[in-house]
N, C-alpha and C positions, 0 to 999 in steps of 0.2 A: 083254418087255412094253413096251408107247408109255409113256413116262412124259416130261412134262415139265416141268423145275427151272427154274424163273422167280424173280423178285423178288415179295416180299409185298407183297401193298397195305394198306389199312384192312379192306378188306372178307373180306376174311383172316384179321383176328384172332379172330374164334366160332373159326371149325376150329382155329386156332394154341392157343388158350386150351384147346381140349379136348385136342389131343395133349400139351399140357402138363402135364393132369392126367393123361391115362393113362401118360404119360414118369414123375412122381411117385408114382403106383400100381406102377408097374414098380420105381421104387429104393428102393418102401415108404417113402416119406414124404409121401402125399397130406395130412397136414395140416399140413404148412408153404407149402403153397400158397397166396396170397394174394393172389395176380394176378386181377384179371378182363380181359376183351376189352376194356370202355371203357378200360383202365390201360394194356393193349398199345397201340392205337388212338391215345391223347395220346403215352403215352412213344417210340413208334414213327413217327409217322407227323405228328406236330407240328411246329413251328415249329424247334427243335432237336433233330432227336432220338438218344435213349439206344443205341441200337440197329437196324440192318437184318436182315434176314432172308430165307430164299430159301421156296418153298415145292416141292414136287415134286405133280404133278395127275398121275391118271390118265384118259383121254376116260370120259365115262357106261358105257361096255358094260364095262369093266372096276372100274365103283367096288364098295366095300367092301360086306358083307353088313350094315351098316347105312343104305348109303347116300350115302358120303362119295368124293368125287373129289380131296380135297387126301387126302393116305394118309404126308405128312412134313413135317421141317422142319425148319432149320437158322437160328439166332438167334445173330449173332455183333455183334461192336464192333471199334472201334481204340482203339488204349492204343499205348503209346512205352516201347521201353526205353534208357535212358538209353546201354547198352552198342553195340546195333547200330541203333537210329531204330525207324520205323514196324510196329507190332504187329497181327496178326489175331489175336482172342479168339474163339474158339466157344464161346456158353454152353450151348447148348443143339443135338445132330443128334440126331431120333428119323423112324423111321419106324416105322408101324405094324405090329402081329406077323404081319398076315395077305400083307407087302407084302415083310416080308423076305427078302432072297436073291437080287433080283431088279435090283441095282445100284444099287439106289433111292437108299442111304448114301454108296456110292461117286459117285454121281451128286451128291450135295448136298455133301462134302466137298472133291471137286475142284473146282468149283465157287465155292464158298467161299475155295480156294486161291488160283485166278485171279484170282479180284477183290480178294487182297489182292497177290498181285505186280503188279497194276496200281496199286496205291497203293503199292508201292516196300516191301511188307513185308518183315521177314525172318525173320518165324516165323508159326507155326500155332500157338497155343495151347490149350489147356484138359484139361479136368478129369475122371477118370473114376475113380468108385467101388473100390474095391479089390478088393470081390467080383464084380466085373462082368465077368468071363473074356471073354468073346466079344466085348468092346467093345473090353477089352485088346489082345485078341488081333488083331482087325481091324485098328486104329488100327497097331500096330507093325506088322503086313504091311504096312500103306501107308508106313510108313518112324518113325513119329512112336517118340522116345526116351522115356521114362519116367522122368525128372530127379528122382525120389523117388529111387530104385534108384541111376540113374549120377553124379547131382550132388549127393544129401542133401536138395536141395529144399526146403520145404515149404509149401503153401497156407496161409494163415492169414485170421481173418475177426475182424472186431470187429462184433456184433450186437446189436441188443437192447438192453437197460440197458448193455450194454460199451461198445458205438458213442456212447449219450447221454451216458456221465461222461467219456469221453473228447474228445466238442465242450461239453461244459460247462468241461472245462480249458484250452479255447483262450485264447489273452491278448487280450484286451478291444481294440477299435480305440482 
């Protein structure tokens, strides 16, 4: 299938914002979504921004049975680790159900690789579900280790009221 992984623009974030919802539909957590497209849109594409992203298009004669020619996407950051420098984050690879199989993933993740050893990275990171078998599974045939398993690892998140009492305890300028 022609597919082709480019750079997101602004004009972008509608399609980016709905595979985001059905990505949340897919790991059964559609209501902790809270992103909209204008929130993609500043936090992406503003003056600093949060995040880059790649998108995968397919031409018209192949779009979706709703009608869609973006059918993926791939939302990553830089972050630094202290031990080896420059980090690539993926928060977010989906490509649509109807799209899978077809290199689409593999197309957005290599991809994503390149332009972080172009900025001198020296990993790939991110996050995936523990029920998520076929994500698992994908991810380690491309080589990626699963540091839960071989390091002890563990992701951790401060949210919420956690996140507010914990900048309510910062020391005062």
């Amino acid at each position: 299938m022609d597919v082709r992984i480019r750079a997101g623009t602004k004009e972008d974030c509608k399609e980016m914002q709905r595979m985001i919802m059905e990505l949340a539909v897919f790991e059964k957590m559609p209501d902790q979504v809270k992103i909209s497209h204008e929130d993609l849109e500043r936090d992406g594409f503003g003056q600093n921004p949060f995040f880059e992203c790649l998108v995968a298009e397919v031409p018209e004669e192949h779009k979706s049975k709703e009608g869609h020619t973006i059918v993926g996407y791939s939302l990553y950051f830089y972050t630094y680790s202290t031990w080896e420098g420059p980090v690539i984050h993926v928060e977010d690879l989906y490509v649509m159900q109807e799209f899978r199989g077809n290199g689409i993933g593999k197309g957005l993740l290599s991809k994503v690789a390149e332009l972080g050893q172009k900025k001198r990275c020296q990993r790939l990171n991110m996050t995936v579900l523990d029920w998520n078998k076929s994500s698992l599974e994908f991810y380690a045939a491309k080589g990626a280790v699963d540091l839960t398993e071989t390091e002890g690892w563990h992701f951790l998140r401060f949210h919420g009221q956690s996140l507010a009492n914990l900048a309510n305890q910062a020391p005062k300028d």
